[in-house]
PDB file of the backbone (N, CA, C, O) and the ligand in Angstrom, with CONECT records:
HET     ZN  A 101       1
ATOM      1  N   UNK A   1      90.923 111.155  83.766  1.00  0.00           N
ATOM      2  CA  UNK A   1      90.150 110.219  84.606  1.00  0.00           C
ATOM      3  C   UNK A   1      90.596 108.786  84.338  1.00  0.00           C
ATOM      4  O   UNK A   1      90.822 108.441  83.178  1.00  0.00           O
ATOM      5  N   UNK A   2      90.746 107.852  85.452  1.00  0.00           N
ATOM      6  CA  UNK A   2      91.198 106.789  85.460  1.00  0.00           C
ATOM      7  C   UNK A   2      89.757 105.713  84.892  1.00  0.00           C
ATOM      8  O   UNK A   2      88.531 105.803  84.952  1.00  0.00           O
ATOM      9  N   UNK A   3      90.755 104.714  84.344  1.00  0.00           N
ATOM     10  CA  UNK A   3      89.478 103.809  83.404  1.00  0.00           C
ATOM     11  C   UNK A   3      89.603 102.505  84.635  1.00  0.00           C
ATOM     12  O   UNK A   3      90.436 102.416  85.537  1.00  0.00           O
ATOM     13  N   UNK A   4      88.419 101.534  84.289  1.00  0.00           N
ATOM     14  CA  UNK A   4      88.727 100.348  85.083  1.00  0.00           C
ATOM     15  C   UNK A   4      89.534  99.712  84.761  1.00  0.00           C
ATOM     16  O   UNK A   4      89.351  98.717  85.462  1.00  0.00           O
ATOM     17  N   UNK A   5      90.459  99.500  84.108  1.00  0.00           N
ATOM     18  CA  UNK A   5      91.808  98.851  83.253  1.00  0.00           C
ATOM     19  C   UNK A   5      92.809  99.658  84.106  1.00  0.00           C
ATOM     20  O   UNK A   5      93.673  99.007  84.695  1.00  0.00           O
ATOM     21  N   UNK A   6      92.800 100.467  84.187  1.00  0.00           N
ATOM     22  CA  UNK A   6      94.283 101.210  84.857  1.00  0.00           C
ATOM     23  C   UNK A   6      93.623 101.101  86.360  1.00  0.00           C
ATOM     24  O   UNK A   6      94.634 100.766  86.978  1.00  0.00           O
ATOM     25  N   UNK A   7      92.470 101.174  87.449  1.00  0.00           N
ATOM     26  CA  UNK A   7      92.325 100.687  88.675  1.00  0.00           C
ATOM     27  C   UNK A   7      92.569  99.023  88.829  1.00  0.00           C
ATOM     28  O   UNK A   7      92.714  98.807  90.032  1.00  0.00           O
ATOM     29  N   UNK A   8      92.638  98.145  88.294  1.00  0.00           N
ATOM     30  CA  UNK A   8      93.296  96.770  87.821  1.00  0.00           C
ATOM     31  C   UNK A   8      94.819  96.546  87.646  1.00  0.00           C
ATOM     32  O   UNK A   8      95.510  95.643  88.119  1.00  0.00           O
ATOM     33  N   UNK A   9      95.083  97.309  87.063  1.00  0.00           N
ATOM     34  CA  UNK A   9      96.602  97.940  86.973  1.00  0.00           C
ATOM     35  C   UNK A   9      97.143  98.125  88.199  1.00  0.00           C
ATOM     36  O   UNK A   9      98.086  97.489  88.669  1.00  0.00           O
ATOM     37  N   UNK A  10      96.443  99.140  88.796  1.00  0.00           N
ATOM     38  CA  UNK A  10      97.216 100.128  90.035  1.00  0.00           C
ATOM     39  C   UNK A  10      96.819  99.239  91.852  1.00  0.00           C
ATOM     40  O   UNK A  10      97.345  99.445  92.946  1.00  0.00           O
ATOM     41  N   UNK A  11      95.782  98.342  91.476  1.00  0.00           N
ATOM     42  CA  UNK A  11      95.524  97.401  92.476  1.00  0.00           C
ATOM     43  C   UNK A  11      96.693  96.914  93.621  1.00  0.00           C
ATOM     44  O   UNK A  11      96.659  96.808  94.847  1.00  0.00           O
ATOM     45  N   UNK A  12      97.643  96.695  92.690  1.00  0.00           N
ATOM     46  CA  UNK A  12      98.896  95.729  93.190  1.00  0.00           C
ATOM     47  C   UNK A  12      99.141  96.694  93.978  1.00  0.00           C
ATOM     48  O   UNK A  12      98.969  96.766  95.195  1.00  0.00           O
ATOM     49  N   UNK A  13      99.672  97.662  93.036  1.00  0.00           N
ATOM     50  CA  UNK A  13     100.924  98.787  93.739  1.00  0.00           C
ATOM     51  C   UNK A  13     100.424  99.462  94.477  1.00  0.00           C
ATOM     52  O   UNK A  13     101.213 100.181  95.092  1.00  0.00           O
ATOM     53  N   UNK A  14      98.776  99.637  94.868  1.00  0.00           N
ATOM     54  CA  UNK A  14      97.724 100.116  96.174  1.00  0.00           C
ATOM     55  C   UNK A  14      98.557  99.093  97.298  1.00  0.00           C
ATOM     56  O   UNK A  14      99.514  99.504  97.953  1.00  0.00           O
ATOM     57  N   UNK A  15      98.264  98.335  97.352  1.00  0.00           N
ATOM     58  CA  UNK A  15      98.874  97.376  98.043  1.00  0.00           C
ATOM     59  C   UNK A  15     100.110  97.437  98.604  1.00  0.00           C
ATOM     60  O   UNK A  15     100.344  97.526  99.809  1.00  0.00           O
ATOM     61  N   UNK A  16     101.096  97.377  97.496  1.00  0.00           N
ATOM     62  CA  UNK A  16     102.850  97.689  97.704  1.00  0.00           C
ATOM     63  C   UNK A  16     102.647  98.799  97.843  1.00  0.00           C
ATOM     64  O   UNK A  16     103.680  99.214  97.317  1.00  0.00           O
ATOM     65  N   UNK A  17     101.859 100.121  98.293  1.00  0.00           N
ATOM     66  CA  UNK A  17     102.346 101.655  98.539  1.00  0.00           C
ATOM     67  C   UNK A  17     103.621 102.109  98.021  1.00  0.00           C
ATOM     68  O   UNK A  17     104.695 102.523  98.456  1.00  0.00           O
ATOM     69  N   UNK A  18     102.696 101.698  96.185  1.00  0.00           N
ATOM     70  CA  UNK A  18     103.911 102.285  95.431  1.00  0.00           C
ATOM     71  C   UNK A  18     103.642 103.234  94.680  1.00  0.00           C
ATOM     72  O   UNK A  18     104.491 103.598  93.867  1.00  0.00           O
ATOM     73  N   UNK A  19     102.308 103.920  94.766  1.00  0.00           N
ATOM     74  CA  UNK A  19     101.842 105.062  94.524  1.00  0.00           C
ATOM     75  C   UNK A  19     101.873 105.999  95.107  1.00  0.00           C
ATOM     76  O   UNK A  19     101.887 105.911  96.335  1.00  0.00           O
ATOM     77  N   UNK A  20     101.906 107.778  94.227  1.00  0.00           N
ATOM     78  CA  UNK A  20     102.325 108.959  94.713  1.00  0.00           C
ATOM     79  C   UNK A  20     100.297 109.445  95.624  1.00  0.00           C
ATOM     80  O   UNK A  20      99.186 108.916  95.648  1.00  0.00           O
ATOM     81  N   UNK A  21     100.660 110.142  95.929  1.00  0.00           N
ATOM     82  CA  UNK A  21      99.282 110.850  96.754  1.00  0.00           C
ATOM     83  C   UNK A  21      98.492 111.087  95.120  1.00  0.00           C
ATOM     84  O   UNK A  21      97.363 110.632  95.303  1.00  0.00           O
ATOM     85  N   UNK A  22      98.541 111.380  94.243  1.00  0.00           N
ATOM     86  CA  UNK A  22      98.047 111.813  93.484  1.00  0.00           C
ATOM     87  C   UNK A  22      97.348 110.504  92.066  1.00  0.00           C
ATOM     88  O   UNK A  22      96.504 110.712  91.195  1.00  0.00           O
ATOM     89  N   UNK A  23      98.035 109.397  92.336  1.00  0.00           N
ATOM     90  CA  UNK A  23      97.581 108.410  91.681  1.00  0.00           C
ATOM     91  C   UNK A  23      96.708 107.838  92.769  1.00  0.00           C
ATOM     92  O   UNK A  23      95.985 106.994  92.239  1.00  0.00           O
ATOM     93  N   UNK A  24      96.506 107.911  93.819  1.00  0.00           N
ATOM     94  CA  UNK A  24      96.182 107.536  95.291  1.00  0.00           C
ATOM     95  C   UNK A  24      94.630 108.107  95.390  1.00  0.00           C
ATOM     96  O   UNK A  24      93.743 107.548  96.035  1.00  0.00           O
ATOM     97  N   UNK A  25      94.467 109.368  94.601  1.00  0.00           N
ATOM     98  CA  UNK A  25      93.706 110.721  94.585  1.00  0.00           C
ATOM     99  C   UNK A  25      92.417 109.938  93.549  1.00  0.00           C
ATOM    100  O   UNK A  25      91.264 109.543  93.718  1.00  0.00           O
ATOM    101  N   UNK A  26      93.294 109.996  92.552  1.00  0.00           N
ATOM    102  CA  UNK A  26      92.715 109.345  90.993  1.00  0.00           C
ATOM    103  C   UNK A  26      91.822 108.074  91.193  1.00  0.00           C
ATOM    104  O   UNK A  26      90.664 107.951  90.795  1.00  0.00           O
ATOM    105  N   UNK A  27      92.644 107.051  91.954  1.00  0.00           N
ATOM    106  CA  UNK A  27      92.371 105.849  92.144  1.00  0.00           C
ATOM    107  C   UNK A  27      90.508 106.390  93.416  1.00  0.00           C
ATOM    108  O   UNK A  27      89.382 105.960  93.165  1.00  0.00           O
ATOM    109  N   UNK A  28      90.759 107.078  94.269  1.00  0.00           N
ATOM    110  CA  UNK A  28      89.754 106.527  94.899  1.00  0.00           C
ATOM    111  C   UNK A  28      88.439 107.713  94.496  1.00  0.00           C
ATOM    112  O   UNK A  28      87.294 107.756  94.948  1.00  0.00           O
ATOM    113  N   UNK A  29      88.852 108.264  93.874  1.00  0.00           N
ATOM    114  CA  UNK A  29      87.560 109.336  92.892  1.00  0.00           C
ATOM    115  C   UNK A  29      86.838 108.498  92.098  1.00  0.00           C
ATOM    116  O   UNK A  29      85.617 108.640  92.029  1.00  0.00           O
ATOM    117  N   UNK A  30      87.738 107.141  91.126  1.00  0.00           N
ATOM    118  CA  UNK A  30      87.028 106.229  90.485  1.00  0.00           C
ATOM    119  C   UNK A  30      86.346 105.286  91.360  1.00  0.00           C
ATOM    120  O   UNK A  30      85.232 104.865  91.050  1.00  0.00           O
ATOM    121  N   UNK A  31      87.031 104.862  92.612  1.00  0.00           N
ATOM    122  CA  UNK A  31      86.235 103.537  93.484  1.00  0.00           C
ATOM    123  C   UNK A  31      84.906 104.633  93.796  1.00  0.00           C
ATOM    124  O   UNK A  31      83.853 104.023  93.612  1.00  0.00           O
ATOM    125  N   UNK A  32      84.605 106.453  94.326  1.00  0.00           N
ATOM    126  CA  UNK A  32      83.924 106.244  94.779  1.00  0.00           C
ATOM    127  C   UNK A  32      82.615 105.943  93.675  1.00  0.00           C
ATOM    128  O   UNK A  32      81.462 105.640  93.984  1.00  0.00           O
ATOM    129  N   UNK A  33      83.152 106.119  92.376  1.00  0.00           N
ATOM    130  CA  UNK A  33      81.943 106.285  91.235  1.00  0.00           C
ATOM    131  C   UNK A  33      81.668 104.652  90.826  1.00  0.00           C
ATOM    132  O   UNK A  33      80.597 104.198  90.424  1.00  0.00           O
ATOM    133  N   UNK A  34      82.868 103.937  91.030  1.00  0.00           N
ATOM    134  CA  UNK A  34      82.953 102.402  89.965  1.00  0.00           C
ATOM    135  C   UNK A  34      82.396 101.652  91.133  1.00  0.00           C
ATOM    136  O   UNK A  34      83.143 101.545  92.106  1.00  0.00           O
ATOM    137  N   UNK A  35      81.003 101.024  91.207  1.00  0.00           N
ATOM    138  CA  UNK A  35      81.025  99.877  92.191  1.00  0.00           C
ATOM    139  C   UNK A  35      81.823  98.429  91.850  1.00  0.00           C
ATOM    140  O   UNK A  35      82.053  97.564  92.696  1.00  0.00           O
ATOM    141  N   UNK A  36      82.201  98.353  90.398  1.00  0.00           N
ATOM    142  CA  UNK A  36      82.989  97.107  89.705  1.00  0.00           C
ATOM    143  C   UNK A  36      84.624  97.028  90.063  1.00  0.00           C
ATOM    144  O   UNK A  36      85.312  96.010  89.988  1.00  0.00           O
ATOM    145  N   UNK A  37      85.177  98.682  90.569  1.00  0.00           N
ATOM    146  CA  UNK A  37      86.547  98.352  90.668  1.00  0.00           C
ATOM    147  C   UNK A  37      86.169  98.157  92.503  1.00  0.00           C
ATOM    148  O   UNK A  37      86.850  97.483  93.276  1.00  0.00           O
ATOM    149  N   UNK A  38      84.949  98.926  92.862  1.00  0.00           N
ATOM    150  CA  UNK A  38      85.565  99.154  94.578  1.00  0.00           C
ATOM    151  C   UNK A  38      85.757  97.441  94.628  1.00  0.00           C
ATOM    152  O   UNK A  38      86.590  97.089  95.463  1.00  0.00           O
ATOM    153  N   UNK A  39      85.038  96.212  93.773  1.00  0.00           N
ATOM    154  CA  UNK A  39      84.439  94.883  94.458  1.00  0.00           C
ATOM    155  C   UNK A  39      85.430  94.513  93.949  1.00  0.00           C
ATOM    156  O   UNK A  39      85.507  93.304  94.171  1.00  0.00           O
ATOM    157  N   UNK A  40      86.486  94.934  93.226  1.00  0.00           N
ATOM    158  CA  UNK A  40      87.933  94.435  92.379  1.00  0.00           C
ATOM    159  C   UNK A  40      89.122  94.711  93.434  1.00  0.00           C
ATOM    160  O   UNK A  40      89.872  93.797  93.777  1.00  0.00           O
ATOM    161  N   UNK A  41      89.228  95.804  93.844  1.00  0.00           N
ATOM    162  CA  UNK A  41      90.255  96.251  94.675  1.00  0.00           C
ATOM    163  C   UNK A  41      89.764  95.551  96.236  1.00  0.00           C
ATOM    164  O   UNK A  41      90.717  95.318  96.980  1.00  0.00           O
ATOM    165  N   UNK A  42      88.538  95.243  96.720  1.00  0.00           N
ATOM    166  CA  UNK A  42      88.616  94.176  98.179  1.00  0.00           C
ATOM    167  C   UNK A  42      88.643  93.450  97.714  1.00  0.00           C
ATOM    168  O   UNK A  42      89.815  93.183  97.979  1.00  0.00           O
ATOM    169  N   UNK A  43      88.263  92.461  96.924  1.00  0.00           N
ATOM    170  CA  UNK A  43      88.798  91.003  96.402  1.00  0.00           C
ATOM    171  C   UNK A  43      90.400  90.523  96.210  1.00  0.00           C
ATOM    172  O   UNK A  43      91.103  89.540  96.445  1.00  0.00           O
ATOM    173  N   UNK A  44      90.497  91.713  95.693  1.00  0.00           N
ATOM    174  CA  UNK A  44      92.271  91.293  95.201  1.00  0.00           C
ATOM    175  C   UNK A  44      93.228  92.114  96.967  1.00  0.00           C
ATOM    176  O   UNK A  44      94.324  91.679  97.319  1.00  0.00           O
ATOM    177  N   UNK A  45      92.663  92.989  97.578  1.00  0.00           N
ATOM    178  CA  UNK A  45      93.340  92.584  98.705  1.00  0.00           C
ATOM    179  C   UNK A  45      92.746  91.597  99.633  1.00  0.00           C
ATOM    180  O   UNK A  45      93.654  91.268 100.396  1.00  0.00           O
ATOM    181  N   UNK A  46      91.673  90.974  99.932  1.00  0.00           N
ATOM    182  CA  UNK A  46      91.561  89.426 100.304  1.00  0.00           C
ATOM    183  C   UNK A  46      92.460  88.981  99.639  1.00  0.00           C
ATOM    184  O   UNK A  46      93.375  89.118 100.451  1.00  0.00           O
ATOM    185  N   UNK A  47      92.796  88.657  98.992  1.00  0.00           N
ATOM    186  CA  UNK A  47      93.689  87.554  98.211  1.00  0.00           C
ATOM    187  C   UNK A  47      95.182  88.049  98.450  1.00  0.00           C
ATOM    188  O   UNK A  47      96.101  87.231  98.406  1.00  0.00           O
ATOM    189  N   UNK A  48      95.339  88.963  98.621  1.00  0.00           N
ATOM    190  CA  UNK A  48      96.563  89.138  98.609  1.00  0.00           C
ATOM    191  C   UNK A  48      96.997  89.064  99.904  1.00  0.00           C
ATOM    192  O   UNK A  48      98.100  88.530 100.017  1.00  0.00           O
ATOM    193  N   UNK A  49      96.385  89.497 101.099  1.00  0.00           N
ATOM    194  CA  UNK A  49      96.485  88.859 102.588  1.00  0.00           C
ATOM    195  C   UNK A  49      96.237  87.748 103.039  1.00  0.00           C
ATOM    196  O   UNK A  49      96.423  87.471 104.224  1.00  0.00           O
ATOM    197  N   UNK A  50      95.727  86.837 102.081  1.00  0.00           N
ATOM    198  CA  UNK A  50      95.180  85.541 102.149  1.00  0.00           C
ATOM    199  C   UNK A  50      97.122  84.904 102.067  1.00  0.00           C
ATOM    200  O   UNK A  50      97.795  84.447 102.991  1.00  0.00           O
ATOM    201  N   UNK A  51      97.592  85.174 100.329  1.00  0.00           N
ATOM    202  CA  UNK A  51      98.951  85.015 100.143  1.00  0.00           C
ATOM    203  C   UNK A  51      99.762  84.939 100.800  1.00  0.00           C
ATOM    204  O   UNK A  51     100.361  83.884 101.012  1.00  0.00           O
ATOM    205  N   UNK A  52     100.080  86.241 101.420  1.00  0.00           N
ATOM    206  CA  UNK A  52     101.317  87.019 102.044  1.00  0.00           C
ATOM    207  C   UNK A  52     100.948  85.732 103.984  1.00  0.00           C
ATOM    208  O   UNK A  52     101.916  85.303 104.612  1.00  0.00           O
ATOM    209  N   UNK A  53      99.747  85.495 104.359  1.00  0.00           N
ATOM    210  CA  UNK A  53      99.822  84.800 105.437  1.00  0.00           C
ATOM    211  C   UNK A  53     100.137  83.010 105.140  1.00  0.00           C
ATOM    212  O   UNK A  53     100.762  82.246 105.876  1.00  0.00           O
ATOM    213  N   UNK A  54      99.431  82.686 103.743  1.00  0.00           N
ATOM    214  CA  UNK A  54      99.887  81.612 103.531  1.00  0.00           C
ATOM    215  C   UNK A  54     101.586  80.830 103.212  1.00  0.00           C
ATOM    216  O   UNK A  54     101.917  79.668 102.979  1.00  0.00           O
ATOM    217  N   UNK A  55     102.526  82.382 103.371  1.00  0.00           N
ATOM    218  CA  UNK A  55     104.326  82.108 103.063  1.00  0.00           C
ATOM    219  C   UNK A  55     104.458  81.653 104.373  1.00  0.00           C
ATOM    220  O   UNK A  55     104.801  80.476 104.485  1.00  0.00           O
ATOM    221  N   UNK A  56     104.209  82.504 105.724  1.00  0.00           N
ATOM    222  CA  UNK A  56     104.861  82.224 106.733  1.00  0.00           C
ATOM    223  C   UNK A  56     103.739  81.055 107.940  1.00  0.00           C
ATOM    224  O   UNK A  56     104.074  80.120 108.667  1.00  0.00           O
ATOM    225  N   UNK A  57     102.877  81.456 107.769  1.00  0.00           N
ATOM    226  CA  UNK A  57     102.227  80.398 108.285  1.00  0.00           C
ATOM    227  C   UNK A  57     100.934  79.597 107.376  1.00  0.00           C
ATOM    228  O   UNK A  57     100.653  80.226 106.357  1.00  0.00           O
ATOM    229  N   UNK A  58     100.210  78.473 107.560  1.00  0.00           N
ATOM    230  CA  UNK A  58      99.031  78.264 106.675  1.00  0.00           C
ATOM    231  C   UNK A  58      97.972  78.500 107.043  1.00  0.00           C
ATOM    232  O   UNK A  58      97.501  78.110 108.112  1.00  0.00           O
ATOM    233  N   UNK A  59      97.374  79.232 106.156  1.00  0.00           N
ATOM    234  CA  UNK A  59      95.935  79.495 106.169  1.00  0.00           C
ATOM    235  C   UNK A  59      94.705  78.383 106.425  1.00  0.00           C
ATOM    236  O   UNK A  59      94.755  77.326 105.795  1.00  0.00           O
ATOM    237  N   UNK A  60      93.878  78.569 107.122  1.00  0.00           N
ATOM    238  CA  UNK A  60      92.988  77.532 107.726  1.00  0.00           C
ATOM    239  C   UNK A  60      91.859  77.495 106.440  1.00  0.00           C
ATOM    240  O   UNK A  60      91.520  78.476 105.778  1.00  0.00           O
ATOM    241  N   UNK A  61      91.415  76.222 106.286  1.00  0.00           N
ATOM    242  CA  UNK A  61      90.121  75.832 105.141  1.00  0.00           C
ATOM    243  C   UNK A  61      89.108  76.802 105.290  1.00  0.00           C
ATOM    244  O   UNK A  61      88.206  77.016 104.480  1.00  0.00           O
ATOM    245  N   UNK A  62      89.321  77.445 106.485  1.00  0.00           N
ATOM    246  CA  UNK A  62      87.408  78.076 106.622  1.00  0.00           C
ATOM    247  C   UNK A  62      88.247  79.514 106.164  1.00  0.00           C
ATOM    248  O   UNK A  62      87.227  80.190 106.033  1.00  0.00           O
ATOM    249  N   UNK A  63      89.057  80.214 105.917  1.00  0.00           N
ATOM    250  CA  UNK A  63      89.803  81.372 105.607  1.00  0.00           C
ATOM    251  C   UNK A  63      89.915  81.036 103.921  1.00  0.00           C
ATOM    252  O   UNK A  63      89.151  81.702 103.223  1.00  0.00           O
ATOM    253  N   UNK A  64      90.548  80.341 103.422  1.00  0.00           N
ATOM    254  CA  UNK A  64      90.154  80.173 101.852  1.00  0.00           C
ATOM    255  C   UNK A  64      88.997  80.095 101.731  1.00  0.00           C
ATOM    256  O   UNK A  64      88.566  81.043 101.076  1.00  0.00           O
ATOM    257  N   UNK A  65      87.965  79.150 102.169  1.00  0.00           N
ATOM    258  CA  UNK A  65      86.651  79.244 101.887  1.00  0.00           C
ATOM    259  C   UNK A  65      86.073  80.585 102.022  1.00  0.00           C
ATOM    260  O   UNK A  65      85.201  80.965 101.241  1.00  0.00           O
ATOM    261  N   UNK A  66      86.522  81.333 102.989  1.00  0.00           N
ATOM    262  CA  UNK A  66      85.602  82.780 102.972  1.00  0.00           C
ATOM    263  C   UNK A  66      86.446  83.759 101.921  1.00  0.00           C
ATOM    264  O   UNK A  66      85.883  84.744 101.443  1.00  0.00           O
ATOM    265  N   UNK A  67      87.543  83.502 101.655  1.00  0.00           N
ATOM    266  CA  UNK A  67      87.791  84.409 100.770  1.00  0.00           C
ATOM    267  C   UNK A  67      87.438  84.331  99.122  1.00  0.00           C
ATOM    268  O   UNK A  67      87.454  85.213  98.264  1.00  0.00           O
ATOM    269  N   UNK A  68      87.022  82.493  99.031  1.00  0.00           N
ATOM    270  CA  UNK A  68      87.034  81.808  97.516  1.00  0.00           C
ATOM    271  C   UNK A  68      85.177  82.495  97.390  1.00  0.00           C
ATOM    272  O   UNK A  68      84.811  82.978  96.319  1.00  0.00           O
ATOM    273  N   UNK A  69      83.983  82.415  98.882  1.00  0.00           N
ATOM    274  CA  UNK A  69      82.841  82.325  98.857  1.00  0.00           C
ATOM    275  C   UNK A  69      82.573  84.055  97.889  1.00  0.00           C
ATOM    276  O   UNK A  69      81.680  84.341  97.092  1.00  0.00           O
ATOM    277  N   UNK A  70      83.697  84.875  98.369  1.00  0.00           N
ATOM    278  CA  UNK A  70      83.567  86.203  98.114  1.00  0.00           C
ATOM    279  C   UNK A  70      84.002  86.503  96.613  1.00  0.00           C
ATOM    280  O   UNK A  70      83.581  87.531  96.081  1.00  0.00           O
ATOM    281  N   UNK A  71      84.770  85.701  95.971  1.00  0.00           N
ATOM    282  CA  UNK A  71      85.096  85.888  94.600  1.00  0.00           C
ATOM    283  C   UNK A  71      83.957  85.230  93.419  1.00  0.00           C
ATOM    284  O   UNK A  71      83.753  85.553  92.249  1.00  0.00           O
ATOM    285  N   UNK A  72      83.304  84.118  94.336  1.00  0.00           N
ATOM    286  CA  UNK A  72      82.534  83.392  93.639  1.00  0.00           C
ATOM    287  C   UNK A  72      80.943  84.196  93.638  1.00  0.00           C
ATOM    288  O   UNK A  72      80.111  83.994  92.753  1.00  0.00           O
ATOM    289  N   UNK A  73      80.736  85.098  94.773  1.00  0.00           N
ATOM    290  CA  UNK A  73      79.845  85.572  95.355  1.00  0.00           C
ATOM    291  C   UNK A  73      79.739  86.948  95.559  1.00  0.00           C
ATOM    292  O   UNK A  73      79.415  87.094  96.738  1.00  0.00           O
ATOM    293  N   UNK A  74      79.853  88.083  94.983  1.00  0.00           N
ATOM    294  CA  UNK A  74      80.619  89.311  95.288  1.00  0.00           C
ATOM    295  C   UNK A  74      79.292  89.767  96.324  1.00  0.00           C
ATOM    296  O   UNK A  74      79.612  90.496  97.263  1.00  0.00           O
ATOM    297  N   UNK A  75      78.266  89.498  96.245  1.00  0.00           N
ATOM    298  CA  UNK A  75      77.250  90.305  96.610  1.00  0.00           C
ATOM    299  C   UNK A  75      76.781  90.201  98.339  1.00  0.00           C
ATOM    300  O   UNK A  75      76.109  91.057  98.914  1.00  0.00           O
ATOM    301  N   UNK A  76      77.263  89.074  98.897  1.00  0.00           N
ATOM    302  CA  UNK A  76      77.625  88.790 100.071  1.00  0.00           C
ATOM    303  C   UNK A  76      78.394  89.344 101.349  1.00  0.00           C
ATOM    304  O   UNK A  76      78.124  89.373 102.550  1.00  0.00           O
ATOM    305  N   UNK A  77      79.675  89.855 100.426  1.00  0.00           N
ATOM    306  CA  UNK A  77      81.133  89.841 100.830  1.00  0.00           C
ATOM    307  C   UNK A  77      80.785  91.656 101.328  1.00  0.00           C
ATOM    308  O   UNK A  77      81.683  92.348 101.807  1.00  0.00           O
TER     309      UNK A  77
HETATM  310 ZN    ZN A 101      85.984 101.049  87.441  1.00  0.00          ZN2+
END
């Protein structure tokens, strides 16, 4: 069984679909039990689509603000 340290870990590479079906498996057996990683894994992809749009074009103040309101605020989001 996966710990919240290794769903922190595997966050990124959720992301980069650099995981097999079976770490894929692992990972969302823990989100459905961990309410601390599910609010870890949408935070860190907000942020990471926040990123990836801020290379090619810039992100508007009210788009950081809703993504900063949700890190500062989990219970909202
Ligand atoms: Zn967890």
């Amino acid at each position: 069984m996966l710990k919240c340290r290794d769903i922190e870990r595997m966050a990124g590479q959720l992301q980069d679909d650099e995981l097999n079906w079976r770490q894929r498996f692992s990972m969302r057996m823990h989100l459905m039990m961990c309410h601390h990683c599910r609010r870890f894994v949408r935070q860190f992809a907000a942020i990471k689509k926040l990123a990836e749009r801020s290379v090619s074009e810039q992100a508007s103040d009210d788009e950081v603000q809703s993504v900063m309101d949700k890190i500062n605020d989990p219970q909202k989001g």
